[in-house]
N, C-alpha and C positions, 0 to 999 in steps of 0.2 A: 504494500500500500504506500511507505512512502515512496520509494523510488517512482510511483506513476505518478503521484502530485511533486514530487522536482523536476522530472521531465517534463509534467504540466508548465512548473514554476519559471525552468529556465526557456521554454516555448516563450512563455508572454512576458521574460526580462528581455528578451532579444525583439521579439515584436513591439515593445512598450519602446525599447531604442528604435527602433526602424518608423516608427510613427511620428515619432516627438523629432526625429530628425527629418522627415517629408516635409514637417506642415511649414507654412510660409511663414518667416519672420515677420515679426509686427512693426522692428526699428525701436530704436530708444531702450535701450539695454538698460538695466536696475532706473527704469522710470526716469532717466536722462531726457530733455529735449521734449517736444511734444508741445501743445496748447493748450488752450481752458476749452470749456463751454463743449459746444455737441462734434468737435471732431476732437476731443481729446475722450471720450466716455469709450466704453469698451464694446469691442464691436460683435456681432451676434454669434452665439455660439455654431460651429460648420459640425458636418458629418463627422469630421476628421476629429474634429476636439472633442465631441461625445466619444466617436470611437477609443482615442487616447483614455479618456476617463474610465469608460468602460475595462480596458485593460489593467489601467492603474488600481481600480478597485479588486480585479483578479487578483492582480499581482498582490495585494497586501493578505488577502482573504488567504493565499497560497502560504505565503510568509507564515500567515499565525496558526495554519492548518501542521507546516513543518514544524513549527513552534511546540505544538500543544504534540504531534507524534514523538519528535525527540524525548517529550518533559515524560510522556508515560514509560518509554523505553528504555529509560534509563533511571526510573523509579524505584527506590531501595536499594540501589548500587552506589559506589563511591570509587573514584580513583584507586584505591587500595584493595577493594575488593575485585577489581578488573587485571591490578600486576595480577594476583594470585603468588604473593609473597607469602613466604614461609620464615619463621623467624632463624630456624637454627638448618636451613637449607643451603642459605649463601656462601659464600667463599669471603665475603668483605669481611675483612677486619677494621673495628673502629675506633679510630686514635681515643686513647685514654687521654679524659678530659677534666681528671682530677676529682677532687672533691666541690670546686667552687667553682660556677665560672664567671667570677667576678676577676678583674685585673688584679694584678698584685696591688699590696700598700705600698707605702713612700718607705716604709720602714723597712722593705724586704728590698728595696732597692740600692745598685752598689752605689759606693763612695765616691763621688768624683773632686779630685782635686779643686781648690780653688787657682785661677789663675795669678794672684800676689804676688 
């Protein structure tokens, strides 16, 4: 099930590019340039910009479809439960890290000359 809704998904991510890059530019990039009144208002919605929306809403609906399959799939498991680690399996050996692992004191530190 999921692999047919990503193959769904990446269908209508490459369609949703292929449209948004067809439709005709409007001019005036981030609202640059342009005038008031009834030729600056926004001009009517075409087939091509429904269709775009239409795909856009696919594409998110897919998104949260993958979302919600991954979130069950991977339900009651955890990274450590996936190694399939064993504690006394490995070959690592792991540097002895003392009793503290705070830095030394100033008091365990050597003596250094004064320069006088």
């Amino acid at each position: 099930m999921e692999n047919v809704v990503l193959i769904i998904h990446l269908i209508l991510a490459l369609s949703l590019i292929g449209t948004v890059l067809l439709q005709r530019s409007e001019g005036g990039g981030l609202g640059m340039g342009g005038g008031g009144g009834a030729t600056g208002s926004r001009p009517a919605a075409t087939a091509m910009s429904k269709f775009t929306w239409m795909l856009a809403i696919a594409f998110i609906c897919t998104s949260i479809a993958l979302t919600l399959i991954s979130a069950s799939n991977s339900a009651g498991s955890s990274v450590a439960d996936r190694l399939n680690l064993d504690a006394g399996a490995g070959d690592v050996q792991l540097p002895d890290l003392g009793d503290s692992l705070l830095p030394p004191s100033s008091a365990d530190a050597p003596l250094v000359p004064s320069g006088d």
